[in-house]
C-alpha positions as CSV (number, residue, x, y, z in Angstrom):
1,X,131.0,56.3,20.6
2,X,129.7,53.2,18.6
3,X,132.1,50.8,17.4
4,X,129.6,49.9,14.5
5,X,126.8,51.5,12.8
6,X,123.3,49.9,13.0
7,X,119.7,51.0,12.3
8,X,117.4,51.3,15.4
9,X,113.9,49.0,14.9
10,X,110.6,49.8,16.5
11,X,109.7,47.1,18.5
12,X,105.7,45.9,19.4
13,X,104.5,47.3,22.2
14,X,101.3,45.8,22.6
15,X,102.4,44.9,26.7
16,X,103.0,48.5,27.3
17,X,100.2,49.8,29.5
18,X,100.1,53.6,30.7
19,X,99.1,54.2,34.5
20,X,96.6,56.8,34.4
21,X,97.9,60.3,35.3
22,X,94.8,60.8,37.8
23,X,96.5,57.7,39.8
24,X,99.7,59.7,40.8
25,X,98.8,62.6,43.5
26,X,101.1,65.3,41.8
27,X,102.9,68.1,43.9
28,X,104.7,71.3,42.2
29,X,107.5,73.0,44.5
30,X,108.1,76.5,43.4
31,X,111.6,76.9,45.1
32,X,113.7,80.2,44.9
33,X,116.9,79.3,42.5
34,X,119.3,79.6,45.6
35,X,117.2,77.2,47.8
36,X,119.5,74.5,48.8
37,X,116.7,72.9,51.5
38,X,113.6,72.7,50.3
39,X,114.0,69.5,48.3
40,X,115.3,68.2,51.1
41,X,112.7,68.4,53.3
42,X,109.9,67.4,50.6
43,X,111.9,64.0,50.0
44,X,111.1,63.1,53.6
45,X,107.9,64.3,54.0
46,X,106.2,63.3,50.8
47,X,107.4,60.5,50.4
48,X,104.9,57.8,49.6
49,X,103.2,55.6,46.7
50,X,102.1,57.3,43.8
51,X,102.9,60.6,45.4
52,X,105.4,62.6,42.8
53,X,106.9,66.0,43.5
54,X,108.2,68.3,40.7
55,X,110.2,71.2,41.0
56,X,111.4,74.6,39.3
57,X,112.8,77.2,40.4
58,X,112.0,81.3,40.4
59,X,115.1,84.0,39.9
60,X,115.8,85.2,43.1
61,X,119.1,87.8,44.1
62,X,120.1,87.7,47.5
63,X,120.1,89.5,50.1
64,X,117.4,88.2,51.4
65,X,115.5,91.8,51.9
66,X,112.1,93.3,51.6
67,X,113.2,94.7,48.3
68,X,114.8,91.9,46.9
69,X,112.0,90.0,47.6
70,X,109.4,91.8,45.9
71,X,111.1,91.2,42.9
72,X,109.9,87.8,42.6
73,X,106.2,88.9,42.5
74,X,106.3,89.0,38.7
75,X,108.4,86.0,38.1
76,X,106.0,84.0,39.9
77,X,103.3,83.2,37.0
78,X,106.1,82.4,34.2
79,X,107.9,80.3,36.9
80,X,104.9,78.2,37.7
81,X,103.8,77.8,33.8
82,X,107.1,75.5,34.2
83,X,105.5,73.2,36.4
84,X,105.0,70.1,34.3
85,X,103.1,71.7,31.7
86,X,99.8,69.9,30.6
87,X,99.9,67.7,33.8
88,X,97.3,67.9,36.8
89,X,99.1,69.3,39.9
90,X,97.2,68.8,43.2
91,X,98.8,71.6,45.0
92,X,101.8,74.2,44.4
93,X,103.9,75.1,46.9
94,X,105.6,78.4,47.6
95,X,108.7,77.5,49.1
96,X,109.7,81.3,50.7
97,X,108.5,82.7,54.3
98,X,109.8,86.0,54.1
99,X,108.9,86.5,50.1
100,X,105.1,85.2,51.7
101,X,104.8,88.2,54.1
102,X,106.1,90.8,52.1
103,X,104.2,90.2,49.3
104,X,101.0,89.1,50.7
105,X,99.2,85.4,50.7
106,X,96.7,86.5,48.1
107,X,99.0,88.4,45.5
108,X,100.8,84.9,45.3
109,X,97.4,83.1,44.8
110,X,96.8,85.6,41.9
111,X,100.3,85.2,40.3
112,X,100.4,81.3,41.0
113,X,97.0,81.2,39.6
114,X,97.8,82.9,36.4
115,X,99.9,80.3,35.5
116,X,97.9,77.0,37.0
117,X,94.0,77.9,37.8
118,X,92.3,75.8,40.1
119,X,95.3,74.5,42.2
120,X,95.8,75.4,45.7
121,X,98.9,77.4,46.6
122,X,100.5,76.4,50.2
123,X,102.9,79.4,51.6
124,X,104.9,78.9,54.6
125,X,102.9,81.7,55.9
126,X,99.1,80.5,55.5
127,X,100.7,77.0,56.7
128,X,102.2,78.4,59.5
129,X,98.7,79.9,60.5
130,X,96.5,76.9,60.0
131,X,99.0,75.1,62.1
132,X,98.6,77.5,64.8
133,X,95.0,77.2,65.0
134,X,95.1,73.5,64.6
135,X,97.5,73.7,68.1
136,X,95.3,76.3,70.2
137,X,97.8,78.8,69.5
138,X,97.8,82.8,69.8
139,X,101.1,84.0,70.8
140,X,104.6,82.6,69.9
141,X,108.4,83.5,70.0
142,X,109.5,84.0,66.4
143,X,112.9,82.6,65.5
144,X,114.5,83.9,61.9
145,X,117.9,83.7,60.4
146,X,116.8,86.9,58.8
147,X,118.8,90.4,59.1
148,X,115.9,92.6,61.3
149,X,114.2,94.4,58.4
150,X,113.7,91.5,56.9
151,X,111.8,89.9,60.1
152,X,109.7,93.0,60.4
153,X,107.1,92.1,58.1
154,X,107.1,88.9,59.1
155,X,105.7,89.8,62.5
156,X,103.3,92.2,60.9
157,X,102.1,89.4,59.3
158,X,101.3,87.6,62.2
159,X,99.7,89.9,64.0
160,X,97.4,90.8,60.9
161,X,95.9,87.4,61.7
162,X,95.4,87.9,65.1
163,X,98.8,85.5,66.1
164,X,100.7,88.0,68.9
165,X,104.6,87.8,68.5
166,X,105.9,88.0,72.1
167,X,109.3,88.1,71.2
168,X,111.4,88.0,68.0
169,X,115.3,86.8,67.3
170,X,117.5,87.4,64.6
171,X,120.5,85.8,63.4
172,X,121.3,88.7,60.6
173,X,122.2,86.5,58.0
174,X,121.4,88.0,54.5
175,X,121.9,84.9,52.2
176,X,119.8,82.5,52.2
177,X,122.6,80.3,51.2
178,X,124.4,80.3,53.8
179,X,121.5,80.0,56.0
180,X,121.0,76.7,54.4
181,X,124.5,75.8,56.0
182,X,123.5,76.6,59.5
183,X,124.2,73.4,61.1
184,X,121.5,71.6,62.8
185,X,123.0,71.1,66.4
186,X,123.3,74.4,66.3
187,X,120.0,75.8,65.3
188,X,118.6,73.7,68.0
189,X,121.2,75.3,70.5
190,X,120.3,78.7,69.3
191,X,116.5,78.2,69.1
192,X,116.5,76.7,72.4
193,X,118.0,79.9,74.0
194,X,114.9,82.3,72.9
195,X,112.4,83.8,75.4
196,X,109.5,82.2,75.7
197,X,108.5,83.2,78.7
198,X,104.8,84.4,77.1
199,X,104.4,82.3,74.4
200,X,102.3,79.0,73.9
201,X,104.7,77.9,70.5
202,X,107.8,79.0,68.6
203,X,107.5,79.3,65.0
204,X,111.0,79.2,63.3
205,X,111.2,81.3,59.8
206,X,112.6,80.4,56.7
207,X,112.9,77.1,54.5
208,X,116.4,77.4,53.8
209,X,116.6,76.3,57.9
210,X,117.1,72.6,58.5
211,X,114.9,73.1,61.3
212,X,112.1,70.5,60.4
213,X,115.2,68.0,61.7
214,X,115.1,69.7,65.3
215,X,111.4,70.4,65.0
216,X,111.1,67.6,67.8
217,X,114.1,67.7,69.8
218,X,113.6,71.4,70.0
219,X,109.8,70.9,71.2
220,X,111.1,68.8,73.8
221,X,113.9,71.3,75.2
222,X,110.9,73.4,75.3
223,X,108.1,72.0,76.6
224,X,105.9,73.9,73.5
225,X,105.0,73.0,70.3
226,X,107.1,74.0,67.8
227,X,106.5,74.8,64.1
228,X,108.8,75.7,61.3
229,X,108.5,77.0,57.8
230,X,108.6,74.2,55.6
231,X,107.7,71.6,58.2
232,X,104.2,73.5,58.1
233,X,103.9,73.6,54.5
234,X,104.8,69.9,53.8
235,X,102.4,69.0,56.4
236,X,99.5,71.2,54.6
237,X,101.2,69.2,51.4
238,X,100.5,65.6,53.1
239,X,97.2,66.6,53.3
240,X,97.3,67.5,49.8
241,X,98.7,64.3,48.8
242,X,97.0,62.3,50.7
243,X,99.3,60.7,52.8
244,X,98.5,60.3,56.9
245,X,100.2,59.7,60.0
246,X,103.4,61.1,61.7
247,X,106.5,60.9,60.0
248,X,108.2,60.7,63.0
249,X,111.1,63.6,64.1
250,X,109.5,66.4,62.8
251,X,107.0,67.9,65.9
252,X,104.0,67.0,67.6
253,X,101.4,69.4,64.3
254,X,101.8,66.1,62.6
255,X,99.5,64.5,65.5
256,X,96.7,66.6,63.7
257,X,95.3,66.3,60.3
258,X,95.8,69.5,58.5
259,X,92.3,71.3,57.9
């Protein structure tokens, strides 16, 4: 509280310039309201001069189900509208794996498009599959923290695209939250321990995983290139952004451009 009363004044402000908006490369993050990794990820990844990332958030219930997920299908368009209103975006990110195969690649580019025209939508899903072509890939083990009904789509998804799922594991979780606290060291110790006997990658499922941090030390453990959910996406996103190079950590997909 002020100790004495006093009348603001307006001061010149003929030194104030503006940057212009079109100098700042603008990202949008459309996050489920119980992501808790998301943000995360983005702060390391994009990361860079006049490179600005904006987020809101979409409701969202757990568990994390088929069902449940639907659900956010309408939400989508008004949740996007609140996306710096007014303010050029250069992409919009969809920051949900499982919400990305159950309702479908192109129902979110209608919903997201609704609400922002013109902008391209990234999904962990169509990332995921650009990645894969980028790496030579066909078939891969699929990792998810998911309960199994859950995963199902997911590998239906996949193989829609003509990506063969040798083999798929499941941790059961049903929050997302929780999933979020899933410990690297261990991820990487439970990853590590799935068959890959027949695959030429392992793609592991879900952004609330801290797997881009093990995207490399798992790759190693390995010996097969490894791609994850939002590591994918942010690397489509970089793209996007324009920013270049490998961040370092986070796999060997950042050795290719995204296309």
């Amino acid at each position: 509280m002020l100790s004495r009363s006093f009348t603001p004044q307006t001061i010149e402000t003929g030194r104030l310039t503006l940057q212009p908006d079109a100098a700042v490369r603008r990202i949008g993050l459309l996050l489920l309201a119980t992501d808790l990794r998301t943000e995360i990820d983005a702060t390391r990844l994009l990361a860079a001069p006049n490179v600005a990332v904006h987020s809101t958030r979409v409701a969202f219930d757990n568990p994390t189900t088929p069902e449940n997920l639907r659900q956010m299908e309408p939400r989508l368009a008004d949740a996007s509208r609140l996306l710096v209103p007014g303010t050029h975006l250069h992409a919009v990110y969809y920051a949900c794996t499982s919400a990305s195969a159950v309702i479908g690649d192109d129902a979110i580019d209608r919903a997201i498009g609704e609400a922002r025209p013109g902008v391209p939508v990234v999904t962990p899903t169509r990332a995921a599959l650009d990645a894969f072509r980028v790496l030579g890939t066909r078939r891969i083990a699929l990792v998810t923290p998911y309960v199994e009904e859950t995963a199902v789509p997911m590998i239906a998804c996949f193989e829609r695209f003509g990506i063969e799922v040798t083999t798929a594991a499941c941790f059961g979780f049903e929050d997302d939250r929780m999933m979020a606290r899933i410990t690297p060291e261990s991820l990487l110790e439970t990853a590590a321990r799935v068959d890959t006997a027949s695959a030429e990658a392992v793609f592991v499922s879900c952004t609330a995983l801290p797997s881009v941090d093990i995207a490399g030390a798992l790759e190693n453990r390995l010996g097969l290139p490894v791609v994850t959910a939002n590591q994918a996406a942010l690397w489509a996103l970089r793209g996007h952004a324009g920013i270049s190079g490998d961040p370092g950590g986070a796999g060997s997909l950042f050795a290719h451009p995204p296309g």
